[in-house]
C-alpha positions, 0 to 999 in steps of 0.5 A: 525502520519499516517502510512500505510501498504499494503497486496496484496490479488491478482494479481500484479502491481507497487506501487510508495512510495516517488519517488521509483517504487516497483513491487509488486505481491500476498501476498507482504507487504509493510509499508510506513512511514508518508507523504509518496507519494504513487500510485498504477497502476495495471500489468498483464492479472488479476484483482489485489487487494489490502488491505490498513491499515491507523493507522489515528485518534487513540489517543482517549481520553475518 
């Protein structure tokens, strides 16, 4: 499985998730599914920011 979240620390900008454009701005979160396409370009007179948690390779077997 390889989900994915995203806090926006600052700033602003538009992230495509599958074939959907979604404007996002500070302090938005987003969860994306597995195999979800994504790409994030950056709007604004600012600098944007962004934090993106991958639950990849969890299943540790010890």
């Amino acid at each position: 499985m390889n989900e994915h979240g995203l806090v926006m620390l600052e700033g602003q900008g538009m992230y495509l998730l599958g074939d959907d454009w979604h404007e996002v701005w500070q302090d938005d979160f987003i969860w994306m599914g597995p195999y979800c396409p994504q790409l994030f370009y950056p709007t604004g007179w600012g600098p944007s920011a962004y934090l993106l948690y991958k639950d990849v390779n969890r299943d540790v077997v010890f």
